[in-house]
N, C-alpha and C positions, 0 to 999 in steps of 0.2 A: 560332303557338304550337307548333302540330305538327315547324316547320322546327327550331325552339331545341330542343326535344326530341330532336329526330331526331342533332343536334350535339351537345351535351351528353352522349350513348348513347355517339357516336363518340368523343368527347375519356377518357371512360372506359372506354371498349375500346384504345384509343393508349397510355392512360396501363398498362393492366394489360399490354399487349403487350412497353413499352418493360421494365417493371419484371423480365415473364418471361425478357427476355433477359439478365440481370445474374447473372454467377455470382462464387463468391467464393471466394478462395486464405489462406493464411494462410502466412506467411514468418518462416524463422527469421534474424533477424540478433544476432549473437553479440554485435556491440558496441554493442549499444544498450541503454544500462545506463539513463539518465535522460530526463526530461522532454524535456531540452535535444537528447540525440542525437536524441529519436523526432520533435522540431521539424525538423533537417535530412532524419530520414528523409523524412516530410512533405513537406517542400517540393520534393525530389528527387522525389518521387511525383506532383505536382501537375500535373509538367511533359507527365506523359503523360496525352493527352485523355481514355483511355479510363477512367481510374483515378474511383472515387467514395467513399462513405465507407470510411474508416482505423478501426481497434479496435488499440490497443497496449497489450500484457503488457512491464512490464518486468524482472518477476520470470522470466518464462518468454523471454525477447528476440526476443518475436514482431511482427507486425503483423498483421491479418486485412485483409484488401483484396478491395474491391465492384468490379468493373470489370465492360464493358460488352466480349463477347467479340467484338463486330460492329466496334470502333474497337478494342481493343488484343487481348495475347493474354499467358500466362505470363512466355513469353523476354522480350517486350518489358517486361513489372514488375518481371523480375529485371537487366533491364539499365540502369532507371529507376533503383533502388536500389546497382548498382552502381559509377555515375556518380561517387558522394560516395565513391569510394576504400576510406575505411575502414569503411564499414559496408558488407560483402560479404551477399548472401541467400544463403540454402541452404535444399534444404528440411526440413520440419518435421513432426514425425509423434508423435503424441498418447500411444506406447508409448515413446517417448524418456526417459531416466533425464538431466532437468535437476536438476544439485546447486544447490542454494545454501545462503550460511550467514551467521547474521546472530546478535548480543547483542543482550535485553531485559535493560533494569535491572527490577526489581521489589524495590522499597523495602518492599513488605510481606510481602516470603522473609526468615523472620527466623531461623529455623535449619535444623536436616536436617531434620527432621518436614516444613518446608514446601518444600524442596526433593525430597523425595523424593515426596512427595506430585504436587508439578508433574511431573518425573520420569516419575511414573507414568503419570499424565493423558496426559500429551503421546505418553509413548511409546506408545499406545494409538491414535493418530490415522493414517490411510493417509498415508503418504511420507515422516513421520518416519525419518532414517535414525540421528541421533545429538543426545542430549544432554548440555551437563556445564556442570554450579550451579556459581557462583563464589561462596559464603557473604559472605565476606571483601569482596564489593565488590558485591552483591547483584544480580545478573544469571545469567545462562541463557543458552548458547552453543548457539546451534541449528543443526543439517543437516538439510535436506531437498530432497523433489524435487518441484520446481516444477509440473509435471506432474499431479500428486497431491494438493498441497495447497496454500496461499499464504501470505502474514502475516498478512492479514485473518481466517483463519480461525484462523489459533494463537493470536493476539488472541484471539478471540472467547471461546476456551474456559477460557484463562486470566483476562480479566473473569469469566466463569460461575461462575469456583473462588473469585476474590472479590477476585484479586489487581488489582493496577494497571501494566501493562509500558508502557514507555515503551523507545526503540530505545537501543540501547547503544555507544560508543565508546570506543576505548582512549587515544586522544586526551587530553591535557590542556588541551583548548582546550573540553573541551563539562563541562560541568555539569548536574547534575540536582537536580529540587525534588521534593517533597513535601510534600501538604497533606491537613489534614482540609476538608471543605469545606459546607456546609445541604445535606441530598435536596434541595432546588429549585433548586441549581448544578451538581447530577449530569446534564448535560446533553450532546447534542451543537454547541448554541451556547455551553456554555462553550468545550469544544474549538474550536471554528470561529473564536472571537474570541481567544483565546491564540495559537491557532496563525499569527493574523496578524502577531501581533508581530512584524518584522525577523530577533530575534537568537534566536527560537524554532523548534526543528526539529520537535521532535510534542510531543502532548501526550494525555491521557489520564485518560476519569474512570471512575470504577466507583459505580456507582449504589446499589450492593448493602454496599461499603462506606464510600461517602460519600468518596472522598477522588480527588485530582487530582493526576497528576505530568504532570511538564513537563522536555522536554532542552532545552538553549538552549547557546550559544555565551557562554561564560563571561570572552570578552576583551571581548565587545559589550556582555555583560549582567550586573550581578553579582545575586547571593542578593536583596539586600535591594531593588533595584530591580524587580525579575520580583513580589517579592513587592508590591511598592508598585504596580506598573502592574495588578498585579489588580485589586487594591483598588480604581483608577481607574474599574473597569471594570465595578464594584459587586458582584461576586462578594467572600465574605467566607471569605476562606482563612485557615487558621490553621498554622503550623507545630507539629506535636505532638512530644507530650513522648516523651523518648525511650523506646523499648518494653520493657517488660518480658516474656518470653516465657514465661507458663504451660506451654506444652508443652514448652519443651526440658525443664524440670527437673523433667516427670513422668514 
């Protein structure tokens, strides 16, 4: 008994020895916009023994990298990732001004009041650098710095205010829905199960105002189909009636 103890002691003094020695880097690659590039970054990462778990921004076009300084070392991660050509590393530093710039549609920005209102909100949040409301086609044109802030979080505050953003394209190939929807479909499995859909790219509920938009690929999927494969799906969406806007005409 004493021998299994005395082993057991050892295999958890090895294990905290091995973990002590694992330091971690974080790489900026510029061209790794998607899922898909951070898959080849990955795999190009794999090849070097010393490499362990991967954390990927691709808002910020980072990688954060666990490696083991006894089997590899920086030069050799940055020459791991430079193999695959077009995604070059550099490094990366946490006071860097990363732009980026993306459209939310928001079907419930129904005039200036609610535009100016988000506006406001927004421009109040760290990294925000620029905003500008499109009325006319009901979305929000945003800059910021990656650094600072994310999408998840401009999401977040715009749900808060009551709105519904769904991502935005200038594309004539993407379409947007809009639904009223029960508080007991205000969910994140209603989103999780839309969003499998094929010809769906995000989607979005707000709890607070009960309603669901949806972006989808409008040559794969039309209005009346997205709106039926809900249905399928026992969520009971409704499309509402067009709005009448109390505050613009006070």
């Amino acid at each position: 008994m004493k021998k299994l103890f005395a082993l057991a002691i050892a295999a958890l003094l090895s294990t905290g020895a091995m973990a002590a020695t694992t330091d971690t880097i974080t790489v900026r690659v510029k061209a790794m916009r998607c899922e898909e590039c951070g898959h080849k970054v990955r795999t190009a990462l794999k090849k070097n023994p010393g490499v362990g778990a991967m954390e990927f921004n691709y808002e910020r076009r980072t990688v954060k990298i666990a490696y083991d300084p006894q089997v590899t070392d920086v030069d050799s991660i940055y020459r791991s990732i430079a193999v695959t050509k077009r995604y070059q590393p550099s490094a990366y530093s946490p006071d860097e001004v990363i732009k980026r710039g993306y459209g939310q549609r928001i079907d419930d920005m129904h005039c200036k009041k609610c535009a100016d209102r988000i506006t406001n909100r927004l421009g109040q949040m760290a990294g925000i650098d620029s905003l500008a409301p499109h009325l006319d086609k009901h979305y929000v044109f945003i800059r910021y710095d990656a650094n600072r802030t994310c999408k998840a979080d401009i999401r977040e505050v715009l749900n808060k205010m009551g709105y519904t953003p769904v991502n935005f394209y200038t594309s004539d190939k993407i379409g947007y829905a809009y639904y009223n929807i029960p508080q007991e479909a205000a969910t994140q499995e209603t989103i999780d199960t839309i969003l499998a859909l094929d010809a769906v790219e995000d989607v979005n509920v707000n709890p607070k105002r009960k309603t669901l938009a949806v972006t989808y690929f409008c040559k794969e999927l039309t209005a009346d189909q997205l709106l039926d494969e809900i249905h399928k799906m026992g969520i009971k969406a409704e499309v509402p009636a067009p709005h009448v806007c109390k505050e613009e005409k006070q």
